[in-house]
N, C-alpha and C positions, 0 to 999 in steps of 0.2 A: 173515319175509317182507321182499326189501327192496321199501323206498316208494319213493315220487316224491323224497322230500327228501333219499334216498341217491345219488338219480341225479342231479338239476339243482337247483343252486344260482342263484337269480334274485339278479342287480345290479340293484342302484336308482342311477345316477348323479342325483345332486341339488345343487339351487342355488338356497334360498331356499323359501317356499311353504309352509309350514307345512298351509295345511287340504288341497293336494293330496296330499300326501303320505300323511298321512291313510289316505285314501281311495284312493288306491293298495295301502298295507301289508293295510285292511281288505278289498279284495277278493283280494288273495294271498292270506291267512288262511282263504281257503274251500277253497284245495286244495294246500296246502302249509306244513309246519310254521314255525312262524318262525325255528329256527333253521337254515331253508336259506337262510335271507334275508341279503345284503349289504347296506346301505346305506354308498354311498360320497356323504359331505357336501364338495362340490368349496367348500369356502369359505363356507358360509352364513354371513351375518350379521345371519337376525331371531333364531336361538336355534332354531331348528325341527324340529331334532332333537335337542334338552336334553329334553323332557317325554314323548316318543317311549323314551328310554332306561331311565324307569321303567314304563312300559307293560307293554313289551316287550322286556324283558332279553336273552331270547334272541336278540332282533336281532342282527346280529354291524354294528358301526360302525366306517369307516374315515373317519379327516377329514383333507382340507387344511386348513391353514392360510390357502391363497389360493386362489383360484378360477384354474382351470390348465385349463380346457375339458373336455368331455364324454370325447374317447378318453383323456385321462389317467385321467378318473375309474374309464370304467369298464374301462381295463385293472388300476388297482388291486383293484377286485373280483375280477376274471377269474385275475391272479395267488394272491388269495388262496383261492378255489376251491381244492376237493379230488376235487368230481364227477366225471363223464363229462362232463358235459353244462352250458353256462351260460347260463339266460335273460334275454337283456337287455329290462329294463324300465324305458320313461318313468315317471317320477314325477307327470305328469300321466294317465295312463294308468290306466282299470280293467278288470280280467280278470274276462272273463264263466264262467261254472261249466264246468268240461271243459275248456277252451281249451287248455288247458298237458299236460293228459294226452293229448289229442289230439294236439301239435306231439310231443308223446316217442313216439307210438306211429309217425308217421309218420317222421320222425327214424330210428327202428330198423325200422320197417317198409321201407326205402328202400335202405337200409346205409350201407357206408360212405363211397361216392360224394358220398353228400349231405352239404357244409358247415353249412349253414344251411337253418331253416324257418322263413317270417315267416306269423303268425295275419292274420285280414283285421281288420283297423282300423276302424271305423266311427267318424264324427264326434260328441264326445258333446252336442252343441247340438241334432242333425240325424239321430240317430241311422238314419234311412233313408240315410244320404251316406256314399260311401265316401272317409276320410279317406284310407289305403293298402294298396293290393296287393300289393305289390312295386314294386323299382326295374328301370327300362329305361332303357339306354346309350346313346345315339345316336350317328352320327359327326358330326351339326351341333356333337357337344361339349355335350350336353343329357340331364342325368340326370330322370326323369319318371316318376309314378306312371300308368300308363294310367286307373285305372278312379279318381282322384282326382275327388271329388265326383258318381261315378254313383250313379244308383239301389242298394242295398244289395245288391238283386235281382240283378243283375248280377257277375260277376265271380266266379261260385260252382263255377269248376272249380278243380283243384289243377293248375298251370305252372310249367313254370319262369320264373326271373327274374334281371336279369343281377346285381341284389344285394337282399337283406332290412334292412329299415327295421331299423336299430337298437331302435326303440323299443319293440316288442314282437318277438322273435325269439330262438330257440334255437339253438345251436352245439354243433360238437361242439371240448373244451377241447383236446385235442389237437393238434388241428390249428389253433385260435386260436394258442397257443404256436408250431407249426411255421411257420406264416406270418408272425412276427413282431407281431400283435396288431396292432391299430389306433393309426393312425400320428400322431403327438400334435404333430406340426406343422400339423397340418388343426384343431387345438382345438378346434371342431366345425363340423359340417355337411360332408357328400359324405365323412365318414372314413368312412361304413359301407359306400356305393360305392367309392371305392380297395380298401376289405380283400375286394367281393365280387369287384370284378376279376382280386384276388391272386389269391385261390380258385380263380377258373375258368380263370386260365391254368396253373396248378396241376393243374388236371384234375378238377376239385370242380364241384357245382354248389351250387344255392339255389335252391329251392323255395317257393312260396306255397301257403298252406291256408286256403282260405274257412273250412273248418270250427270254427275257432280263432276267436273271436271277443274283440275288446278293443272298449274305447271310450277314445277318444285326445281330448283339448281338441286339442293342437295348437301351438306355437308358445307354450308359457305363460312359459317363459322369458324366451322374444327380445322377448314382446308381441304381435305379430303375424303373417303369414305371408309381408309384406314390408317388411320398412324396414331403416334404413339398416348395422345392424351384421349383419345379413343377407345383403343383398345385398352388403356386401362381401368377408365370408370366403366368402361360396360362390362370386363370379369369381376370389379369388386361389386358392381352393382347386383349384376344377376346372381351374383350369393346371398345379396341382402335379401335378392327376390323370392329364390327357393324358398327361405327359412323364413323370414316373412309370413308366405301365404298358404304351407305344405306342412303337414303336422308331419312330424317327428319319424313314424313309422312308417309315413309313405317315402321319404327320403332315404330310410334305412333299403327297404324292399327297393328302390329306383336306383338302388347305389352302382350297380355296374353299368347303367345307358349315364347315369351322370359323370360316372368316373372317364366313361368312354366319350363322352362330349368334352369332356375337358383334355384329355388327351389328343383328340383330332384337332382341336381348335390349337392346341398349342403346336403341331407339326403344320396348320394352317398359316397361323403367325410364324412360325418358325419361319418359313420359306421365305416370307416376305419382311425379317430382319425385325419381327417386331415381339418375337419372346421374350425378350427384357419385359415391355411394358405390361405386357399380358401376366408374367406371373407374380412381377408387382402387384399389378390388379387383386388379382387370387388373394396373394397374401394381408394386403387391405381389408380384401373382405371378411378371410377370415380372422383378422382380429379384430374387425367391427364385429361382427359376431359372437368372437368370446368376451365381450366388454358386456354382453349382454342387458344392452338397453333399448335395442330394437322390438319397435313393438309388431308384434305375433296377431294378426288379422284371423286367422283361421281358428282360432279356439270362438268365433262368435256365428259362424255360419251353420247353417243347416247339415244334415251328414249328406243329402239328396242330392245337394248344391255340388259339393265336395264331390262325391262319386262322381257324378257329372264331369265335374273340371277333369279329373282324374282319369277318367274314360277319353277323354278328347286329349290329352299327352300323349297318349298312347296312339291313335289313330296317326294325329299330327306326324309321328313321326313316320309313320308310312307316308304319308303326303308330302315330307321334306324328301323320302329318298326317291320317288318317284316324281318327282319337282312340278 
């Protein structure tokens, strides 16, 4: 009979954290062998996966040497996979019982339209709080969880979404390969929105499943959910993103909700003493930008595809202001 551990192979990208970690591998352990398990060590330097490798031999371990961001980490997982199927998982992250057989049944329940399926995230502090639903696009140039911090209650239908949180989601490997895998110039943060945008102009979607349940800390890395090494790869990133995936003329016409999304976000940061790093960010991006070596995803998609994506910015943004 084949298992679960013959179809999805779960990535752990990691960096540091020893007792999360932990507690991550021990709740995989409830419904998955260990040796479907990746852990990719992006550079740790407390030792935190030295006493982890007597444990659990069958862990399969991949290390940097340096710490080289999240999409490097976990495409080397995703490469080293042999599955159908690959679940990405925070290492601050624990999987509630079912969660994962659930995301495979819907996954193949769906076909093969469907890229990705992200489980519903719950906050593990607040467990009633929804940490993530899924991600939505906007054309203010604002990527957004809708249902971030509602009631748990809430937000219990299965939608789509314009990408799936990295941190707890399932893919299918195939097509991570076909689209080029997540893009390691974003080091982290909004790479897992660039690669769903790939997707959907590709003709893929991404799905969300209440029924999937994780419990996520949140920011154990960075420290928090804002400061300063935060807020500033996620403005130079999401400029990679725009231009990236949005041909030319639709940024020209979206130029006043962009200009105006950049404007609120900087009296947002402002407030909270972090406009230094934010228009650092900006300025990053825009000179990755004019180096002009970033490759441009959208001159290969359909125009159907395109309309599509282009139609739901616009929507999204009513759905951010009425939250």
């Amino acid at each position: 009979m084949v298992g679960i551990g013959d179809k999805i192979t779960t990535v752990i990208p990691h960096y540091n954290g020893k007792a999360e970690l932990y507690g991550c591998i021990d709740s995989l352990l409830h419904e998955v062998p260990a040796s479907s398990i990746i852990v990719v060590d992006d550079g740790s330097t407390d030792g935190s996966t030295d006493d982890l490798r007597n444990i659990h031999p069958q862990i399969r371990f991949i290390r940097s040497e340096e710490n080289r961001g999240f999409a490097h980490a976990v495409n080397c997982g995703i490469r080293a996979a042999r599955t159908p199927y690959v679940f990405l998982f925070n290492n601050d992250a624990r999987l509630e019982r079912g969660a994962l057989h659930t995301l495979l049944h819907v996954m193949e329940e769906t076909g093969e339209s469907t890229f990705a399926v992200q489980a519903r995230m719950l906050t593990r502090t607040a467990p009633r709080r929804i940490d993530s639903c899924g991600d939505l696009y906007c054309a203010l140039g604002w990527a957004f969880s809708p249902g971030r911090d509602a009631d748990s209650r809430w937000y219990n239908r299965r939608t789509s979404v314009t990408s799936c949180c990295a941190g707890a989601a399932l893919y299918r490997r195939d097509l991570l390969l076909e689209l080029g895998l997540f893009d390691e110039d974003f080091f982290c943060y909004l790479e897992d929105v660039d690669l769903g945008i790939r997707a959907r102009l590709h003709g893929y979607r991404n799905l969300y499943e209440p029924r999937a349940l994780v419990l996520h800390a949140g920011s154990a890395t960075s420290g928090s959910r804002h400061n300063a090494f935060k807020v500033r790869l996620t403005a130079r990133n999401n400029l990679f993103l725009l231009y990236k995936n949005l041909p030319l003329w639709f940024l020209l016409l979206d130029l006043p909700l962009l200009a105006a999304g950049i404007v609120i976000k900087g009296v947002y940061f402002a407030r909270k003493d972090l406009l230094s790093p934010y228009l650092k960010g900006l300025a990053e991006g825009l000179g990755r930008i004019a180096a002009s070596d970033l490759q441009r995803s959208v001159g290969d998609t359909e125009g159907g595809e395109l309309l599509s994506l282009i139609v739901e910015l616009y929507v999204n943004v009513i759905r951010r202001a009425v939250g």
